[in-house]
C-alpha positions in Angstrom: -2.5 -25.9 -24.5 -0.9 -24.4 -21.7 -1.5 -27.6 -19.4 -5.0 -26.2 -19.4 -4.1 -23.0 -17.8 -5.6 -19.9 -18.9 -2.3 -17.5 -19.2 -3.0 -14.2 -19.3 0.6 -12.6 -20.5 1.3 -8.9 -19.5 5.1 -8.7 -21.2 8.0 -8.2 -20.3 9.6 -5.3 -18.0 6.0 -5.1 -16.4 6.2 -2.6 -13.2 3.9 -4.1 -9.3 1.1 -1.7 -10.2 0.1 -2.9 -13.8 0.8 -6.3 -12.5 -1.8 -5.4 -9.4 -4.2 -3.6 -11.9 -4.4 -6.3 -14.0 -4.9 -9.2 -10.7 -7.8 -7.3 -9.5 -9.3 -7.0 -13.5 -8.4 -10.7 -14.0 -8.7 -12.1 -10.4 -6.6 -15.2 -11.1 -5.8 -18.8 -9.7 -2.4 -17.9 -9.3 0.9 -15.3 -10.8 3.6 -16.1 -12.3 6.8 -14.1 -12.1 10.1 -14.4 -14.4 13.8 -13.2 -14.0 16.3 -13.3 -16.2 18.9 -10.7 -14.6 19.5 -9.7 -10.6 17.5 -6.3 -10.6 14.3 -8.8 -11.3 14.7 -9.7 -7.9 14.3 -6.6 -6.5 11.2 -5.9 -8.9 9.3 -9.2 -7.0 9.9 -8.3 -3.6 8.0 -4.9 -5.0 5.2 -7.1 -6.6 4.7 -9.4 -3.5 5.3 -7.0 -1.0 2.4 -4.5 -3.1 0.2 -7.5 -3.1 0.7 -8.8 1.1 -0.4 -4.4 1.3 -3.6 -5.3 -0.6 -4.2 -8.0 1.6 -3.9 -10.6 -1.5 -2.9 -13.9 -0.6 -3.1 -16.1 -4.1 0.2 -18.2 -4.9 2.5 -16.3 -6.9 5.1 -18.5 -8.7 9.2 -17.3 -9.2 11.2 -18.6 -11.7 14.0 -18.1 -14.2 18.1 -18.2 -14.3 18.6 -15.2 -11.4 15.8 -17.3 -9.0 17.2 -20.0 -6.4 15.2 -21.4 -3.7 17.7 -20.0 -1.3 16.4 -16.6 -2.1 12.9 -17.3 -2.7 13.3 -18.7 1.4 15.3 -15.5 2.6 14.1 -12.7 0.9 11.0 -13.2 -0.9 8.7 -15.9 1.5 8.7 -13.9 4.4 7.2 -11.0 2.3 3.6 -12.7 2.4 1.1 -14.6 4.5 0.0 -15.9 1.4 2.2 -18.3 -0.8 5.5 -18.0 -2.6 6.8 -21.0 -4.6 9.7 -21.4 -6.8 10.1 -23.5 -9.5 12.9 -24.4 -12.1 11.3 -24.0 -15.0 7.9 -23.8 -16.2 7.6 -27.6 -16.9 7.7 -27.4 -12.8 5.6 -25.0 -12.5 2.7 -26.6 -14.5 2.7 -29.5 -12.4 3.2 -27.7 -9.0 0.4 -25.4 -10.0 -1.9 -28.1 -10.2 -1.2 -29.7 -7.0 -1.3 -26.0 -5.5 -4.9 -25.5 -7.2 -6.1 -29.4 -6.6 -8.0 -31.0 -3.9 -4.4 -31.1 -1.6 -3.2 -27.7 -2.1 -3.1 -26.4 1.1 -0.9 -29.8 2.3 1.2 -29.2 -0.7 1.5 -25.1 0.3 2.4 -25.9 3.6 5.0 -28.7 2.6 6.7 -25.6 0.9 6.2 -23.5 3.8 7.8 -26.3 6.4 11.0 -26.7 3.4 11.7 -22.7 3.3 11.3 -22.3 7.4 13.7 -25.1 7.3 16.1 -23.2 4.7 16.0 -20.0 6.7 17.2 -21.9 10.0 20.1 -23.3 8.5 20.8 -19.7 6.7 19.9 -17.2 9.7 21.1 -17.2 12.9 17.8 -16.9 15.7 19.5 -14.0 17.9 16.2 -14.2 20.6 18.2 -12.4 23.6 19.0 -9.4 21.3 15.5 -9.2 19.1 14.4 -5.8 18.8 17.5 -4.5 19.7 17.7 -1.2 17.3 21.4 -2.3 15.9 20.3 -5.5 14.9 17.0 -4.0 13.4 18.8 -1.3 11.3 21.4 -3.8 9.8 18.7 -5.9 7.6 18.1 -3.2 5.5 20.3 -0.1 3.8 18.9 3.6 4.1 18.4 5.0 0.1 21.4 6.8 -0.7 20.4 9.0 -3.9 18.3 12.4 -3.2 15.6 13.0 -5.5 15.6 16.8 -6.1 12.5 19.2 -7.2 11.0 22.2 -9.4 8.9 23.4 -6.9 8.4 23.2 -3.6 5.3 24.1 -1.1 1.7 23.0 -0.8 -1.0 23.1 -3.3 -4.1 23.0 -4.1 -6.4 21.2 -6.9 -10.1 21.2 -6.5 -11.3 21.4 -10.1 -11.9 17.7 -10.7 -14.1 16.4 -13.4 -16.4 13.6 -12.1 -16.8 11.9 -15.6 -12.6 11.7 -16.1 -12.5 10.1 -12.2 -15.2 7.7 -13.3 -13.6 5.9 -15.5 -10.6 5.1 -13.1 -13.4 3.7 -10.5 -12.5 0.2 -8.8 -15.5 -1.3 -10.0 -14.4 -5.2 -8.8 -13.6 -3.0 -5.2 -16.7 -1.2 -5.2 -18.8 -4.7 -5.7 -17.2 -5.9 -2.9 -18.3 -3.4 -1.1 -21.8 -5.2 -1.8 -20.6 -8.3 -1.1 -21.6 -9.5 -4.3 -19.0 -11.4 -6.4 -17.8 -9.2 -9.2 -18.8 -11.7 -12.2 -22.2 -12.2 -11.3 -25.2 -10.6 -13.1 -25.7 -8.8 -10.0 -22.7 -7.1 -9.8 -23.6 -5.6 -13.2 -26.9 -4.4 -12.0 -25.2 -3.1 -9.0 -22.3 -1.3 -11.6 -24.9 -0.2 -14.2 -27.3 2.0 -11.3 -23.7 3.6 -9.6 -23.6 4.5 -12.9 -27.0 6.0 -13.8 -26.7 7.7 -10.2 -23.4 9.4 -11.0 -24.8 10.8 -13.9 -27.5 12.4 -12.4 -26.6 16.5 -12.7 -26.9 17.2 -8.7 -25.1 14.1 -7.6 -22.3 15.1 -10.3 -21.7 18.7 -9.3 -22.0 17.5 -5.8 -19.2 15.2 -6.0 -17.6 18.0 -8.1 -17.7 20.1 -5.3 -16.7 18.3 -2.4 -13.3 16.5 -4.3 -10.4 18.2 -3.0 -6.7 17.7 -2.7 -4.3 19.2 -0.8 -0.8 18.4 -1.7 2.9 19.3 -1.9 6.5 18.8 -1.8 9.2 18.8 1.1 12.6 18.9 1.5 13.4 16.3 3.9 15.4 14.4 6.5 15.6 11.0 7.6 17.5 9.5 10.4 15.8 6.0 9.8 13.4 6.2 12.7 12.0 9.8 11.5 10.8 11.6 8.6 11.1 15.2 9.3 10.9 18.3 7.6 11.6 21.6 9.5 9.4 21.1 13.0 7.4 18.4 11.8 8.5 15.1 12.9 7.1 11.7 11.3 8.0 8.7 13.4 7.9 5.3 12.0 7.9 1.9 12.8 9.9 -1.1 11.5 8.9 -4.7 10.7 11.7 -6.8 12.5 11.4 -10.0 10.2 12.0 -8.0 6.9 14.1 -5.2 8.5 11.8 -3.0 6.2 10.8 0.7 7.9 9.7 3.5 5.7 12.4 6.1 6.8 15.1 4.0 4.9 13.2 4.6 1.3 14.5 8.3 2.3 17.6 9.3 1.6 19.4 11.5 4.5 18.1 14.8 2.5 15.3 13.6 0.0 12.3 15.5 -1.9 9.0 13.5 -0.5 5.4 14.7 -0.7 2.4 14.5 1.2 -1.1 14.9 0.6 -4.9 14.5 1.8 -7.7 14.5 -0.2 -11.5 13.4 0.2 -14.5 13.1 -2.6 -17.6 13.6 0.2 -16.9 17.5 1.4 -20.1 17.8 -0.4 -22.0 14.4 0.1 -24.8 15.3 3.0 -26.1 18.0 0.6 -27.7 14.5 -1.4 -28.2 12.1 0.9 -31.7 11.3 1.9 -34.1 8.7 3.4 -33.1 5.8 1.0 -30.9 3.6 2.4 -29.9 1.9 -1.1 -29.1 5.3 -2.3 -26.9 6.5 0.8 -25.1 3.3 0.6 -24.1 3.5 -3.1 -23.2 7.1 -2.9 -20.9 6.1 0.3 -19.6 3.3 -1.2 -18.6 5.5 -4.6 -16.9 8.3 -2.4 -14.5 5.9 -1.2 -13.9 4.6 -4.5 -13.5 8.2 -5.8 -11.2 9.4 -2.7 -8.8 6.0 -4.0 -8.8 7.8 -7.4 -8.2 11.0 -6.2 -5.0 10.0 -3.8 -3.8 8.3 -7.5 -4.3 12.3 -8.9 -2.3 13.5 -5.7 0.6 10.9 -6.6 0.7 12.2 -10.6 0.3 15.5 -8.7 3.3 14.9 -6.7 5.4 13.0 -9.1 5.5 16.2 -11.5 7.1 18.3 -9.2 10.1 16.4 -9.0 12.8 17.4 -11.5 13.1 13.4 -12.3 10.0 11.6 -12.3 11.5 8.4 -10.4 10.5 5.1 -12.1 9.7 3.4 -8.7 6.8 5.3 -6.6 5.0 4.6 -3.2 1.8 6.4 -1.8 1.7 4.5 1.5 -1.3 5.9 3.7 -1.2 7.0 7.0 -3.2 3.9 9.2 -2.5 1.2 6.7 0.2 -1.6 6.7 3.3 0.5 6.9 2.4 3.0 8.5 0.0 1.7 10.8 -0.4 4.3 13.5 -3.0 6.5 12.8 -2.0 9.9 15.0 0.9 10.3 12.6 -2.4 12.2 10.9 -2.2 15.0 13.7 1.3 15.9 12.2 0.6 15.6 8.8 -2.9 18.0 9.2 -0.9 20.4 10.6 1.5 20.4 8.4 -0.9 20.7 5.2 -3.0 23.2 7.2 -5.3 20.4 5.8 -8.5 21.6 7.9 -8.1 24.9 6.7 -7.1 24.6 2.8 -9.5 22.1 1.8 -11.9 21.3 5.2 -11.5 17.8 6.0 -11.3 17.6 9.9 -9.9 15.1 12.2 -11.0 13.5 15.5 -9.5 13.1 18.9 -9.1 9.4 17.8 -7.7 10.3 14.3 -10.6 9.5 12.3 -11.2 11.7 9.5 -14.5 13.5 8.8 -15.7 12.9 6.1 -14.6 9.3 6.0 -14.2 8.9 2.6 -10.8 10.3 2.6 -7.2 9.6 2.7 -4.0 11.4 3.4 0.0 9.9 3.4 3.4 10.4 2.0 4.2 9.8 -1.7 8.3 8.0 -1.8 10.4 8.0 -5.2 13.2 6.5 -5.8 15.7 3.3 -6.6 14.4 0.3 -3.8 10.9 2.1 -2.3 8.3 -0.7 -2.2 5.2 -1.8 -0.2 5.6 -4.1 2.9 3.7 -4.7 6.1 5.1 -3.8 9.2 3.4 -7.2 11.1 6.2 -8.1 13.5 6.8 -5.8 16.5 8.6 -6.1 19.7 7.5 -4.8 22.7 11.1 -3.3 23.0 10.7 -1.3 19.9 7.9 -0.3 20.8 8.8 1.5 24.3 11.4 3.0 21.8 9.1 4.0 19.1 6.6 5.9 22.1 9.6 7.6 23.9 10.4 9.0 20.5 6.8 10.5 20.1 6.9 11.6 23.4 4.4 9.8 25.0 4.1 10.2 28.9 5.3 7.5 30.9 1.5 7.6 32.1 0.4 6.8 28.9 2.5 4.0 27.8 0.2 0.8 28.6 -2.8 2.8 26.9 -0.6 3.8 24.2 0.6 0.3 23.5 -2.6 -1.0 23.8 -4.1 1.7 20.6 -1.3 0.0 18.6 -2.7 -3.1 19.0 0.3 -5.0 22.1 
């Protein structure tokens, strides 16, 4: 049945990060994605844009009556590296998916690819001379217009984590690849089963118990689409020019947004030894423990808001859209983070101890993951004149962010 596809069905009404859980549980050939009514469009550009941010790159399929392949060119192709196909109904999609899967795919992937370049020429106009340009930029996309309001506001506090709770939220298909050891092999479950035993050792628990710490909170805000600022702290942003997609626009002009940092390893050189198998598994499970704890800081954050929004983002400082990492100088200082909960930060932004994270957590109608891949040169002269980097600097500056 099923043209010899294993389906795995998740429902209907299905929000990116079950859909994303359940890829990295299932790690499939392919997804499949339905829509019967317009909003479902917005809900896969969320789901494809989430996945390009996780670096996954299997084929997702589109389909049903609100899908055209006009759309699929414009607004949902450019929104991965990997590949988006749509098909008119799932008789299509059977067939295509085994051509995708077979021993042509990538001939029959880029096929699709050269048909929706060739669709986006005919529907865009190339405007070369005036790429960059920060008009032309800030007319792809619309700034959020609804303010999310809040019970409280300030920073916080939470350092009274239990380790057995986190545990069971662990990445354990993440963590395996940290081994580079494919998660269904009987080695993986070795690997799983002594994290395991290790964590429930008493002095490796109440170590990790000790050193988990998050500081959070929530701001009132402004955002002039460039910015992110709240009182004399200024965020600066960049903004992908082939989506038009920048994080200040997932802000309204006065919004409620939080910010956090947190770490699981304040406490970890008080059990590391000589044993190199032992330091690498207790490294490995502090990062996968500092992901679970910047998932508490987002509950954390999302229960201060008088509304708890039904779309959330927790994009991290240093990753895809919000790649430069001294936007961390601004957002230490403005947690106090050194002082509240004692993770440090370098001269080149790198925080001590590494297994730690800090960003912004986003509510609202339209907020959704993307990569900020394509940037001018022009934008980013703009983007460093904004920070108020020295003319001196410039060519070294540009350089850190990878021109």
């Amino acid at each position: 049945s099923c043209n010899n596809f294993e389906v795995i069905d998740l429902g209907v009404m299905v929000d990116e990060e079950t859909i994303l859980n359940a890829v990295k549980e299932h790690d499939p050939d392919l997804v499949g994605l339905s829509g019967l009514i317009t909003p479902s469009l917005k809900e896969m550009e969320k789901v494809i844009s989430l996945f390009e941010a996780e670096g996954l790159q299997l084929p997702v399929f589109v389909g049903g009556a609100t899908t055209s392949e006009v759309h699929t060119a414009l607004k949902l192709a450019p929104l991965s590296r990997g590949a988006v196909i749509r098909t008119k109904d799932a008789g299509e999609m059977a067939l295509t998916a085994v051509e995708v899967l077979g021993p042509q795919g990538q001939a029959r992937l880029e096929a699709i690819r050269t048909q929706y370049e060739a669709i986006r020429m005919r529907y865009t106009q190339e405007a070369e001379p005036s790429r960059g340009s920060k008009e032309d930029l800030l007319e792809k996309q619309e700034q959020k217009r609804t303010s999310l309001k809040a019970k409280r506001y300030g920073v916080f506090v939470k350092d009274d984590f239990d380790l057995s709770e986190l545990e069971k939220r662990i990445s354990w298909r993440m963590y395996v690849q940290g081994w580079g050891v494919p998660f269904e092999d009987e080695e993986a479950k070795r690997i799983i089963a002594e994290a395991k035993e290790l964590l429930a050792r008493e002095e490796i628990a109440s170590s990790f118990e000790r050193g988990m710490k998050v500081v959070y909170s929530m701001m009132k805000v402004k955002s002039d689409r460039h910015t992110i600022s709240t009182g004399r702290h200024v965020f600066h942003f960049l903004r992908d020019e082939g989506s038009g997609f920048s994080l200040p626009d997932m802000v309204a002009q006065e919004d409620a947004v939080g910010f956090f940092a947190a770490s699981s390893a304040l406490d970890l050189e008080a059990i590391l030894d000589d044993d190199p198998v032992k330091t690498l598994t207790l490294k490995l499970l502090a990062d996968r423990l500092a992901e679970v704890l910047a998932q508490e800081a987002q509950s954390l954050i999302a229960d201060l808001w008088t509304e708890r929004p039904r779309s959330i983002i927790r994009p991290a400082i240093g990753y895809p859209s919000w790649s430069d990492h001294s936007e961390k100088k601004t957002l230490f200082e403005l947690l106090e983070v050194k002082e509240r909960i004692g993770i440090s930060l370098s001269s080149s932004y790198a925080m001590d101890p590494p297994s730690s994270v800090c960003g912004a957590v986003i509510g609202g109608e339209g907020v959704r993951y993307f990569t900020v891949k394509d940037v001018s040169r022009a934008q980013l002269e703009r983007y460093a004149r904004r920070k108020g980097v020295p003319d001196r600097e410039l060519a070294s500056f540009l350089k850190d962010m990878g021109y």
